[in-house]
VOKOL-700919 format. One line per 4 residues: their letters; for each residue x, y, z of N, C-alpha, C, O. Coordinates in Angstrom, 3 decimals, padded with zeros to 6 digits. Each point is the difference from the previous one (the first is absolute). Example, Ala and Ser with C-alpha at 12.3 -4.5 7.8 and 13.67 -1.06 7.14 Angstrom:
<numars>
AS = 013.190/-005.690/007.800/-000.890/001.190/000.000/000.900/001.200/000.000/001.036/-000.019/000.665 | -001.386/001.069/-001.385/000.820/001.190/000.060/-000.770/001.090/000.730/000.509/001.108/000.169
</numars>
This chain:
<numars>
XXXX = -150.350/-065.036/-162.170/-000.163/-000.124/001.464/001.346/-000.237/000.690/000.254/000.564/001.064 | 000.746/-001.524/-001.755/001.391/-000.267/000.792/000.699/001.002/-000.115/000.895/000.138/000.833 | -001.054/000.845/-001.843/000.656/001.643/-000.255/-000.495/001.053/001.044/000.622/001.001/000.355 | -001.555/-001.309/-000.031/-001.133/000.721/000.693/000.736/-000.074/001.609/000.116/001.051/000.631
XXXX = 000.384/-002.427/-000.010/000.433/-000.644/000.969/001.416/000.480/000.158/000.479/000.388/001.066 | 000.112/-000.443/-002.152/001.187/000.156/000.037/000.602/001.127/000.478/000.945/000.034/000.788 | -001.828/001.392/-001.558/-000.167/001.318/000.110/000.122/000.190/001.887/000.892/000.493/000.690 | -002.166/-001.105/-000.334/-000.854/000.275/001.387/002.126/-000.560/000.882/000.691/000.668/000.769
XXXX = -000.364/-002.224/-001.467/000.815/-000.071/001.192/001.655/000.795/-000.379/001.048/000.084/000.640 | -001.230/000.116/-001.202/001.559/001.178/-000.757/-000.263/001.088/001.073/000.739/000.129/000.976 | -002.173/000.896/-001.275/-000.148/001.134/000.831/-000.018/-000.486/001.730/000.459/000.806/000.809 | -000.781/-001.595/-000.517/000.032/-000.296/001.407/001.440/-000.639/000.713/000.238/-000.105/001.203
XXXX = 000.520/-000.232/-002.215/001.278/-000.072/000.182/000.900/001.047/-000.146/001.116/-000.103/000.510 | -001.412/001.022/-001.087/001.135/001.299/-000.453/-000.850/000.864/001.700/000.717/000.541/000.842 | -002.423/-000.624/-000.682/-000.163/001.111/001.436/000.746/-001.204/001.046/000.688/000.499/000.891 | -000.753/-001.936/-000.909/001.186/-000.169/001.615/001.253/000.442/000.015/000.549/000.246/001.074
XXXX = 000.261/-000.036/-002.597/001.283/000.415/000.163/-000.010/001.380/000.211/001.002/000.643/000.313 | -002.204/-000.143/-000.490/000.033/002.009/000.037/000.237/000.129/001.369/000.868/000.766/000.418 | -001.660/-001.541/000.420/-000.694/000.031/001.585/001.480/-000.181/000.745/000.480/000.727/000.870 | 000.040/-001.805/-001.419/001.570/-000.695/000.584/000.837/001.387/-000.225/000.725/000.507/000.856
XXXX = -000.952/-000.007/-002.119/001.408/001.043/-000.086/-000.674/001.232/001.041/000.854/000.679/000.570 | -002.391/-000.313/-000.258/-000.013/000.918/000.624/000.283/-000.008/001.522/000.146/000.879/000.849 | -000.123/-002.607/-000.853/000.280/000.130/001.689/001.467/-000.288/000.049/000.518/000.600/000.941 | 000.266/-001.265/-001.587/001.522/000.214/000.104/000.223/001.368/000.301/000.492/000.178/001.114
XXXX = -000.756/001.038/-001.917/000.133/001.243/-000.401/-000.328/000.301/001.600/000.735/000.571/000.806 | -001.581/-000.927/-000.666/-001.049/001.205/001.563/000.730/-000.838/001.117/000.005/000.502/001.124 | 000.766/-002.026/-001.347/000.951/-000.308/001.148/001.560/000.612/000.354/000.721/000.056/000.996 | -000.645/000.385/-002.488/001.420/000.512/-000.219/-000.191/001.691/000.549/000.932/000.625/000.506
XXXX = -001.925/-000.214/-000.658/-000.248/001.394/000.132/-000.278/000.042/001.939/000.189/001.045/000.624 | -000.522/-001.995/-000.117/-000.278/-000.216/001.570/001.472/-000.096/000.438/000.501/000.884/000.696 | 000.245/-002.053/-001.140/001.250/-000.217/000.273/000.773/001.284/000.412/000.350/000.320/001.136 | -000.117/000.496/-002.570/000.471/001.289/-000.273/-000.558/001.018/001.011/000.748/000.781/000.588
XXXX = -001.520/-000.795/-000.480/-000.829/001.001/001.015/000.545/-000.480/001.693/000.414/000.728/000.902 | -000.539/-001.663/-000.919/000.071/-000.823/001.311/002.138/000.526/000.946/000.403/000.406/001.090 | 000.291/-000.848/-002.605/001.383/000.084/000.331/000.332/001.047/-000.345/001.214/000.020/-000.202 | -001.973/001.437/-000.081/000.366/001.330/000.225/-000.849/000.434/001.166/000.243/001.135/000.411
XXXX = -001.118/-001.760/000.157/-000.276/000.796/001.007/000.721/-000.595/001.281/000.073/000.664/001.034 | 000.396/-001.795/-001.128/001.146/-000.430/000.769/001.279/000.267/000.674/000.499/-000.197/001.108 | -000.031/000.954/-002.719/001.235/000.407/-000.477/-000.044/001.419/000.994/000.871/000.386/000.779 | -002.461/000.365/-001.157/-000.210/001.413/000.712/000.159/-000.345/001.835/000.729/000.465/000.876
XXXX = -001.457/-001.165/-000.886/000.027/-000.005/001.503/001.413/-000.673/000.757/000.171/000.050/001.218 | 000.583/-000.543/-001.965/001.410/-000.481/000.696/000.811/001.448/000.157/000.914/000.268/000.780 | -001.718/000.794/-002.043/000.914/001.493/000.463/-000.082/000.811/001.545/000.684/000.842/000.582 | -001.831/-001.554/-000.316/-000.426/000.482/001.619/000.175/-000.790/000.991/-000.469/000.285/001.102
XXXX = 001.308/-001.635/-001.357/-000.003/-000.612/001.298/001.197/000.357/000.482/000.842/000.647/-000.622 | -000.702/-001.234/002.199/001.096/000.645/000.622/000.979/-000.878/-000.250/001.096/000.090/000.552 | -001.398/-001.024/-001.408/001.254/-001.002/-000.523/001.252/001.179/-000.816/001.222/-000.138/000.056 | -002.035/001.344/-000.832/001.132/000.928/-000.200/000.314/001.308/000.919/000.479/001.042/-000.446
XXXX = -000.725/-001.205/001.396/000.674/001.028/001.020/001.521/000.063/000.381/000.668/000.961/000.380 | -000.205/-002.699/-000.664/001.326/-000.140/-000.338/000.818/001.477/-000.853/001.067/000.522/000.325 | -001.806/-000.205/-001.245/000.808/000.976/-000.631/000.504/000.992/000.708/001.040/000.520/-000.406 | -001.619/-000.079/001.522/000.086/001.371/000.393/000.399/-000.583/001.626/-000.556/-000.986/000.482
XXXX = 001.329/001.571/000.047/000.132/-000.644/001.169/-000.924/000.761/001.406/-000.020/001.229/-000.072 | -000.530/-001.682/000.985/-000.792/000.748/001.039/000.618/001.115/000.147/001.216/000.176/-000.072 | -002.295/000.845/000.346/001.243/001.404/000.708/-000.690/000.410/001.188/-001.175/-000.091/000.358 | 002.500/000.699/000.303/-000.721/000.611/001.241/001.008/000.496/000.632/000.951/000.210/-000.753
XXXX = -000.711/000.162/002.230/000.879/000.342/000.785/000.998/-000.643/000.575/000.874/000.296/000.815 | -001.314/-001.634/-001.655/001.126/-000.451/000.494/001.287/-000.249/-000.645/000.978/-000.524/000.533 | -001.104/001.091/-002.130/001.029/000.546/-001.090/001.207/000.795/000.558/001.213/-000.088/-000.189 | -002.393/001.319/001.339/001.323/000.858/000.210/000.746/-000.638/001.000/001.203/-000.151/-000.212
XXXX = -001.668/-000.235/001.220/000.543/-001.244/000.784/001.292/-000.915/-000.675/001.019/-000.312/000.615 | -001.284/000.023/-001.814/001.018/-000.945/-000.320/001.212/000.651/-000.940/000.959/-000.738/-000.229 | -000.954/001.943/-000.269/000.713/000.862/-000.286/001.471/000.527/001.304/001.222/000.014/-000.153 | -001.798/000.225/000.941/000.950/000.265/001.355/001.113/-000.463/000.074/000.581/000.878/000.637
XXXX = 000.135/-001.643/-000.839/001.302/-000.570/-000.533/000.073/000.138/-001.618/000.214/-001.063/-000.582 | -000.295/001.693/000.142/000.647/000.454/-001.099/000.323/001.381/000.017/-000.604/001.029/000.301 | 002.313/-001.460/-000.925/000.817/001.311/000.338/-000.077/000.886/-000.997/000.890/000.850/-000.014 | -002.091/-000.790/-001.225/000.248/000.796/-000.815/-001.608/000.762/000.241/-000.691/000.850/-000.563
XXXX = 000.635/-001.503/001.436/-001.713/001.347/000.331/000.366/000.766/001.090/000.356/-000.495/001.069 | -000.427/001.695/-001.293/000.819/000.995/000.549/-001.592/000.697/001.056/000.267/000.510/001.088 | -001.570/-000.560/-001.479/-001.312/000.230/000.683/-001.244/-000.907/-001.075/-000.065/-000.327/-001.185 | -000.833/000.184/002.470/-001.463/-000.388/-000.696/-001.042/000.881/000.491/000.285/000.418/001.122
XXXX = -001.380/000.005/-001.561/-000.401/001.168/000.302/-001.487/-000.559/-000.011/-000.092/-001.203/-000.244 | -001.200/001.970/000.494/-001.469/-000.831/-000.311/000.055/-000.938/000.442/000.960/-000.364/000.679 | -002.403/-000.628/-001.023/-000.401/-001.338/000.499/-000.767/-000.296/-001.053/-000.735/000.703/-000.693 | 001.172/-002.543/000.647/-000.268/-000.781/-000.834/-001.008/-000.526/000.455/000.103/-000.595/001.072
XXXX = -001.774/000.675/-001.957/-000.698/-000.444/001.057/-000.646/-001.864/-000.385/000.049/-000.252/-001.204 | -000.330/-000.357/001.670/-000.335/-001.673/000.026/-000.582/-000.154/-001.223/-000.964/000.757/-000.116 | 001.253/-001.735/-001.264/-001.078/-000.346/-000.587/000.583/-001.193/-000.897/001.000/000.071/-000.714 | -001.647/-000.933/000.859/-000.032/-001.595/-000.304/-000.615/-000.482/-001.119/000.357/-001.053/-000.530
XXXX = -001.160/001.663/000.167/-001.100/-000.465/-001.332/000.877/000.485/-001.456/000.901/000.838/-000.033 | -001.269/-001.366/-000.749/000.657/000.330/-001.471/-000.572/001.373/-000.185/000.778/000.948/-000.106 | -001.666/-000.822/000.074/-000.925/001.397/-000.410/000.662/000.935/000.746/000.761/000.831/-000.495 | -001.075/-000.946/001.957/000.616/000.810/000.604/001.451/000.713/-000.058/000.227/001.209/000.019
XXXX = 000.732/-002.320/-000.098/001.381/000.602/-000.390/-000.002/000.577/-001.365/000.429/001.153/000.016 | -000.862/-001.686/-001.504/000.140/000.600/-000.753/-001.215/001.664/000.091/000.076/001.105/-000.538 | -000.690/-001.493/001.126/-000.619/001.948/-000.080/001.283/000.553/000.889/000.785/000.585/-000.746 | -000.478/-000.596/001.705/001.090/000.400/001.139/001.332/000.369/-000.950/000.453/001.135/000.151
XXXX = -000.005/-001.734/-000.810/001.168/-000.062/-001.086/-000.342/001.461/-001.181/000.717/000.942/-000.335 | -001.939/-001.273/000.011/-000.791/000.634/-000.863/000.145/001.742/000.118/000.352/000.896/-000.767 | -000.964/-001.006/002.558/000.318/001.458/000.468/001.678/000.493/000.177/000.718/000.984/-000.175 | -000.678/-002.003/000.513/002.539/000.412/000.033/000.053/000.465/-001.362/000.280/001.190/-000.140
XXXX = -000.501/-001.918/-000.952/000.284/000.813/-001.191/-000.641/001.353/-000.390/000.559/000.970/-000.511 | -002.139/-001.149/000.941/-000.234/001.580/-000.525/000.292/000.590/001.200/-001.063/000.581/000.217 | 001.721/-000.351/000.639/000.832/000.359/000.692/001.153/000.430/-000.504/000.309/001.141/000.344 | 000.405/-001.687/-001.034/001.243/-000.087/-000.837/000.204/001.067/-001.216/000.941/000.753/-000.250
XXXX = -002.012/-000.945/-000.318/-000.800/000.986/-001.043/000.020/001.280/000.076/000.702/000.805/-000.611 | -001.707/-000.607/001.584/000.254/001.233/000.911/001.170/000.822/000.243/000.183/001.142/-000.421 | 000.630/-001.877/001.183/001.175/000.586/000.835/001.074/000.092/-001.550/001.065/000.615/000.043 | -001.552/-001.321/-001.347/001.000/000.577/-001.200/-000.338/001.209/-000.281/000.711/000.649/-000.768
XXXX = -001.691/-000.176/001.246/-000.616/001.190/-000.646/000.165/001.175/000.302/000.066/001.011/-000.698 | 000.027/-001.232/002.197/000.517/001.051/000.998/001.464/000.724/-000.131/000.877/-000.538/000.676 | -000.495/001.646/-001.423/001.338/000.662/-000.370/000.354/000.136/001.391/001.230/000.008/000.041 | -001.802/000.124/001.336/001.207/-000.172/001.096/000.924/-001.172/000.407/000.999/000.116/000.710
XXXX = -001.530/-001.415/-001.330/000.502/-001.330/000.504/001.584/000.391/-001.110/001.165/-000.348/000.198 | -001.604/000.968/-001.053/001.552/-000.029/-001.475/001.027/000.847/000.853/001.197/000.044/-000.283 | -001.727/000.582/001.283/001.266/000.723/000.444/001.237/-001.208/000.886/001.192/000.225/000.209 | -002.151/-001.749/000.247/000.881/-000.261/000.874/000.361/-001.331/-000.655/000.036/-001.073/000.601
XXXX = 000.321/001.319/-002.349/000.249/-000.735/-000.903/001.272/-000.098/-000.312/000.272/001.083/-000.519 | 000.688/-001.759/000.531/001.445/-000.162/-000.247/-000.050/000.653/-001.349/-000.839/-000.350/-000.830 | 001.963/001.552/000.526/001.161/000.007/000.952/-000.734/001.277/001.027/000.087/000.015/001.228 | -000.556/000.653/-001.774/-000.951/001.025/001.084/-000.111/-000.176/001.573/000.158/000.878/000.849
XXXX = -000.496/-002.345/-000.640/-000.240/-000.595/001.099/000.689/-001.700/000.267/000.883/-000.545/-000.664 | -001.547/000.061/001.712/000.558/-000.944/000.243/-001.131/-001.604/-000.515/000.237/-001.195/000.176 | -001.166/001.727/-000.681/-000.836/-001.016/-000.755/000.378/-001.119/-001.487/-000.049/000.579/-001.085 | 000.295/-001.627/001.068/-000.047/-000.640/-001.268/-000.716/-000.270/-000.283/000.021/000.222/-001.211
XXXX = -001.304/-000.862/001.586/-000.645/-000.786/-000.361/-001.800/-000.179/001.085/000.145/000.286/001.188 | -000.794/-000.474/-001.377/-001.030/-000.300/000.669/-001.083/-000.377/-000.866/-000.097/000.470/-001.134 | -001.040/-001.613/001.794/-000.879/-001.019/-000.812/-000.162/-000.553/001.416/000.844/000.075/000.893 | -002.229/-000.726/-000.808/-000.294/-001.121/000.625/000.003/-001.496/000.289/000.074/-000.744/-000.978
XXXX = -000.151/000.152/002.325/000.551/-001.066/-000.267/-000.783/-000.921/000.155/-000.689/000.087/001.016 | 000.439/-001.453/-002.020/-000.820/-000.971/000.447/-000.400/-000.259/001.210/-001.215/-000.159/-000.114 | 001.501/000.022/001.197/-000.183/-000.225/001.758/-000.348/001.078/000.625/000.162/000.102/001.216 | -000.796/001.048/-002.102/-000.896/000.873/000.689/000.327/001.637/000.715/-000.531/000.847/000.719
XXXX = 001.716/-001.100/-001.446/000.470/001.480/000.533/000.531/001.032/-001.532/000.171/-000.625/-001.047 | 000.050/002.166/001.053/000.730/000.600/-001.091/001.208/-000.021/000.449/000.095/000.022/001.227 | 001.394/-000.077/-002.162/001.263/000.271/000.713/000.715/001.047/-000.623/-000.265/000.507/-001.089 | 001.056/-000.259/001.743/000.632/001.473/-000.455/001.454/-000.525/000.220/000.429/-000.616/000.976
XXXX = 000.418/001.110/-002.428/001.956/-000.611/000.392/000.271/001.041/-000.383/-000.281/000.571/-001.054 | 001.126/-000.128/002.321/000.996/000.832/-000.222/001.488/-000.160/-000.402/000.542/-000.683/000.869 | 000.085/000.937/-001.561/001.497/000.319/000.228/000.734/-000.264/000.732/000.285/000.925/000.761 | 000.422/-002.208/-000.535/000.712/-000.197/000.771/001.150/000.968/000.489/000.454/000.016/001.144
XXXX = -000.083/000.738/-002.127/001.343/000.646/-000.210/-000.500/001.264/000.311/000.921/000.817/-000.010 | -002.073/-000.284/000.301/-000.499/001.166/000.340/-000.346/-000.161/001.780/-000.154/-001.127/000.471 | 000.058/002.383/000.417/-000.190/000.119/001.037/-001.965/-000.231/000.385/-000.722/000.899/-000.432 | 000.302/-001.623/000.908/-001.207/000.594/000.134/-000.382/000.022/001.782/000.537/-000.777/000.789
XXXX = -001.464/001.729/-000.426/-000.271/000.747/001.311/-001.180/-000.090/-000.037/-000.754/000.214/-000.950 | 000.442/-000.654/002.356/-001.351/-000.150/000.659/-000.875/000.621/-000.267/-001.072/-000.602/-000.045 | 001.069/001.871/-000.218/-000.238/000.973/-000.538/-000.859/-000.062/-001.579/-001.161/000.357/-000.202 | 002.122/-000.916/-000.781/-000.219/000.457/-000.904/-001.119/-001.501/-000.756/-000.622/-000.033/-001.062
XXXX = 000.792/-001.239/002.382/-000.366/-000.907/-000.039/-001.746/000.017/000.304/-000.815/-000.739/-000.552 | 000.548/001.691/001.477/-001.413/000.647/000.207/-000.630/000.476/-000.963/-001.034/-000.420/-000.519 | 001.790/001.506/000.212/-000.140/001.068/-001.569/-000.862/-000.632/-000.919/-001.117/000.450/-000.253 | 001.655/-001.640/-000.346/000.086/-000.983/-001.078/-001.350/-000.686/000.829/-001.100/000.359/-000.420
XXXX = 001.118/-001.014/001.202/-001.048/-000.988/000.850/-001.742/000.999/-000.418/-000.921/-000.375/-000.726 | 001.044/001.572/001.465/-001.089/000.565/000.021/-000.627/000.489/-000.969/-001.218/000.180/-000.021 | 002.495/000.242/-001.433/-000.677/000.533/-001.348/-000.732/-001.157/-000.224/-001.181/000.059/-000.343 | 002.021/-001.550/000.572/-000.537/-001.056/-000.677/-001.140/-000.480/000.530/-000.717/-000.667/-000.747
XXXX = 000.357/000.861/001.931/-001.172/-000.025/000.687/-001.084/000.930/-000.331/-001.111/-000.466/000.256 | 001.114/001.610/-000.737/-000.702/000.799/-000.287/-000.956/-000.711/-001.633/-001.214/000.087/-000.186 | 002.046/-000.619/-000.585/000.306/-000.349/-001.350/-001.090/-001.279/000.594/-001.180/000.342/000.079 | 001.481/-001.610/000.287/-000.731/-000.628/000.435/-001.089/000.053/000.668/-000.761/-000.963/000.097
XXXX = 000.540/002.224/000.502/-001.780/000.210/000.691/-001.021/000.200/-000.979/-001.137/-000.468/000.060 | 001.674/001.293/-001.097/-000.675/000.089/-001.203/-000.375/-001.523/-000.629/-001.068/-000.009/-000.612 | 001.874/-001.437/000.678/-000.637/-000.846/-000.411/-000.374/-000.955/000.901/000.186/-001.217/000.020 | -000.927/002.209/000.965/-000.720/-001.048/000.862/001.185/-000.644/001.320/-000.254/-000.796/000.904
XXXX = 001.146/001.268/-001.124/000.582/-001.312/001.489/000.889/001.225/000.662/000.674/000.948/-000.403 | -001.036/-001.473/001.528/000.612/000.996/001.704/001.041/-000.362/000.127/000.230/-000.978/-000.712 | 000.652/001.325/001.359/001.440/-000.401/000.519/000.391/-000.740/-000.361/000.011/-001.135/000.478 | 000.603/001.618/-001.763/000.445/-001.098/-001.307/000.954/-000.880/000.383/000.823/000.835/000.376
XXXX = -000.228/-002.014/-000.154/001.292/-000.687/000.249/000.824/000.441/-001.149/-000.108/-000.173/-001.214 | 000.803/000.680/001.820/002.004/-000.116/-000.901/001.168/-000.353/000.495/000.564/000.473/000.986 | -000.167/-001.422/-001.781/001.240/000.161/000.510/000.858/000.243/-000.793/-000.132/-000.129/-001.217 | 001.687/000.728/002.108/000.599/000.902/-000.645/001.691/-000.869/-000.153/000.518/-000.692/000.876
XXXX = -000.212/000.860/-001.608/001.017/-001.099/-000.188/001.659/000.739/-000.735/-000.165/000.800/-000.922 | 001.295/-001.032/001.258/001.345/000.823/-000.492/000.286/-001.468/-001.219/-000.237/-001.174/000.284 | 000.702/001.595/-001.416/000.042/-000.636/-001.041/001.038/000.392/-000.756/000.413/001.158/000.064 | 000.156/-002.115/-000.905/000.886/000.842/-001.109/-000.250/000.043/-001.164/-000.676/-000.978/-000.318
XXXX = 000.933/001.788/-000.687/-000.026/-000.799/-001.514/000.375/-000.937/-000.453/000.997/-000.567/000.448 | -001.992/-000.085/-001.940/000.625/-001.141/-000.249/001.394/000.095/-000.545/000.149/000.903/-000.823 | 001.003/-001.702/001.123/001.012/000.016/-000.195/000.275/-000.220/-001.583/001.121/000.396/-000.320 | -001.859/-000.918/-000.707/000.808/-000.932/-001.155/-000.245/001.415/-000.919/-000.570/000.983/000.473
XXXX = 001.110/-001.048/-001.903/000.363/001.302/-000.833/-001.314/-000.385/-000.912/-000.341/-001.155/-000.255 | -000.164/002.053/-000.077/-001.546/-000.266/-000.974/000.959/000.793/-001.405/000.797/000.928/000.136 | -001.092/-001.475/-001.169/001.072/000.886/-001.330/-001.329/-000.270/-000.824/-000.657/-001.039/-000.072 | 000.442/002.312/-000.550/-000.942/-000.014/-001.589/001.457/-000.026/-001.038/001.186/-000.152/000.293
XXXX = -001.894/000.379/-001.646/000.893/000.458/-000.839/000.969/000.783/000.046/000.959/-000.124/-000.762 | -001.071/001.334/001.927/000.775/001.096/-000.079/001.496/-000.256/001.014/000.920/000.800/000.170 | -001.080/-002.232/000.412/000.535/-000.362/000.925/000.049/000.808/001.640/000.921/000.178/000.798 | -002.382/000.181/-000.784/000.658/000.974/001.114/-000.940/-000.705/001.095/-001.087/-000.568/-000.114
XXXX = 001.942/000.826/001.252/-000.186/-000.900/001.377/-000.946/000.829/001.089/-000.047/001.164/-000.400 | -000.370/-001.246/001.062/-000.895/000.376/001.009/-000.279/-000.712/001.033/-000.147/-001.213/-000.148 | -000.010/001.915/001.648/-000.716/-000.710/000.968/-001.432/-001.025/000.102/-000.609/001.045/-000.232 | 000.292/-001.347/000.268/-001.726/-000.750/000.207/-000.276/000.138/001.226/000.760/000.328/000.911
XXXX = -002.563/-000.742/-000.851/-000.062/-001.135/001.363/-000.325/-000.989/-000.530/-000.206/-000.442/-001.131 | 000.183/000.005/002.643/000.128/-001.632/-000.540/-001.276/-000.908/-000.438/-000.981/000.702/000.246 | 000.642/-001.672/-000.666/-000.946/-000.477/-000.632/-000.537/-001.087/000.669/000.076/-000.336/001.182 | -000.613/-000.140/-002.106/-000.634/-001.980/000.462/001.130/-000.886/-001.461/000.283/-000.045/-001.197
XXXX = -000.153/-000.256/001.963/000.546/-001.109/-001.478/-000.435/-001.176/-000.085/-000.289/-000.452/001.108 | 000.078/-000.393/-002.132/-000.810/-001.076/-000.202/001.037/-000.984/-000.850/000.520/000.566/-000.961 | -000.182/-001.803/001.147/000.376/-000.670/-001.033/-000.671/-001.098/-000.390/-000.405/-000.764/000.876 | 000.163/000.481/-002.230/-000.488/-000.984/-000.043/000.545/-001.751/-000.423/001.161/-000.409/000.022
XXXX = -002.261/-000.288/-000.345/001.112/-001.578/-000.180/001.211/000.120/-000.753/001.044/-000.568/000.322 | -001.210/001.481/-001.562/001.024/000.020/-000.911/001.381/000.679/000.268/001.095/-000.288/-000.482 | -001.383/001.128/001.252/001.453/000.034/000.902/-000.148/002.088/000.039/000.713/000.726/000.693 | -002.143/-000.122/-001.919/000.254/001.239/-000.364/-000.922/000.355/000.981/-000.780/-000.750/000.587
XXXX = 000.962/002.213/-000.424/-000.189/000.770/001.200/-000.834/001.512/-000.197/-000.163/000.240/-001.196 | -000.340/000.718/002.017/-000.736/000.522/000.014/-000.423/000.797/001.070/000.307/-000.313/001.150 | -001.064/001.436/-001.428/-000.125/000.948/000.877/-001.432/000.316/000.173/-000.539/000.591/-000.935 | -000.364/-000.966/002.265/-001.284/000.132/-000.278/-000.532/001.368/000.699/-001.136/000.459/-000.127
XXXX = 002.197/000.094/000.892/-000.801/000.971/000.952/001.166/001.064/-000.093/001.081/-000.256/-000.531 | -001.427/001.565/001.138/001.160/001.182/000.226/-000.297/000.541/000.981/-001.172/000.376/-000.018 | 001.857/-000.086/001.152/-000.439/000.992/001.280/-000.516/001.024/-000.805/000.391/000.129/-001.160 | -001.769/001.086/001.975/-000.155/000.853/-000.692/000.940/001.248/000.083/000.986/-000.010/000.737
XXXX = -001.358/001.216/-001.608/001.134/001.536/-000.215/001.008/-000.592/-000.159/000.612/-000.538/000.923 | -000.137/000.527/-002.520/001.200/-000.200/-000.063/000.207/001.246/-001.061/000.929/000.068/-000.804 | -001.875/000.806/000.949/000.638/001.333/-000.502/001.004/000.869/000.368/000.060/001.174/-000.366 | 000.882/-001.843/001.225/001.612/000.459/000.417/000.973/-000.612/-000.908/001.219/-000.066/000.155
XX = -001.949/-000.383/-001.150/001.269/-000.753/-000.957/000.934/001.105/-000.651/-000.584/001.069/-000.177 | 001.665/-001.097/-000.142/000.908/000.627/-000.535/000.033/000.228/-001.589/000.923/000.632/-000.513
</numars>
């Protein structure tokens, strides 16, 4: 009978510790659940809109004193929400896409033309650098505006903003093995704590390299 007892309180002690580990388990699994859906929804608050700065018209507005924008072309139109700017950004690039594709934009590609470089810019517009050291004409400033406008209707957006900017190459000597030197454009550079350095971005077409 005390074997009998013993049995009964062993098994009723091993199911409270089963019960304990299943609800630790199903608190840890709430927890977990709880601080990823948290985690998800901090991706949508406007606490990160910080990243991207508002865009609108009043970009080109603040461009106007700068002596290296030579025209701005299109309109930048208002948008404040995270979503919003990144779809808006979204369309500048396949915008971008596009206009690589197009064999008339290569004609006004350095040295051919007076183009280095073009990509879009965080604050809501595409930009186009020309050549400082090259002539460019009102003219040829349209040319360029309207292919690229054409290029952009296809992804959805009207009177694309560009601006158009005189630029130079990057100045410093790039050497592989073969030691041989070439023009660039210019980049993003990054350094970090340790003092080493880095290149995260490239204007686009740099198929004028030598």
């Amino acid at each position: 009978m005390k074997h009998c007892k013993r049995i009964l309180i062993g098994s009723l002690v091993l199911t409270i510790l089963l019960i304990g580990v299943v609800f630790v388990a199903s608190a840890s699994a709430n927890d977990s659940q709880k601080t990823l859906s948290e985690d998800e929804i901090s991706g949508t608050t406007d606490s990160n809109d910080a990243q991207i700065p508002d865009i609108g018209p009043q970009i080109f507005e603040s461009l106007k004193n700068d002596p290296n924008v030579l025209a701005t072309k299109g309109q930048i139109p208002n948008y404040t929400t995270q979503v919003d700017k990144q779809n808006w950004l979204s369309k500048l690039d396949n915008s971008r896409v596009l206009l690589d594709k197009d064999t008339n934009m290569k004609l006004y590609l350095y040295p051919k033309g007076p183009v280095i470089g073009y990509s879009w810019d965080v604050n809501g517009y595409l930009e186009v650098n020309f050549y400082k050291g090259m002539n460019v004409t009102d003219s040829q400033i349209n040319e360029i505006y309207n292919l690229i406008n054409k290029r952009a209707n296809e992804a959805s957006v009207q009177e694309v903003p560009v601006v158009f900017y005189k630029n130079d190459f990057f100045k410093d000597e790039v050497s592989g093995y073969d030691s041989y030197y070439r023009p660039i454009n210019g980049a993003i550079k990054v350094t970090g704590e340790t003092g080493s350095s880095g290149t995260i971005g490239v204007c686009r077409e740099n198929k004028f390299w030598n």
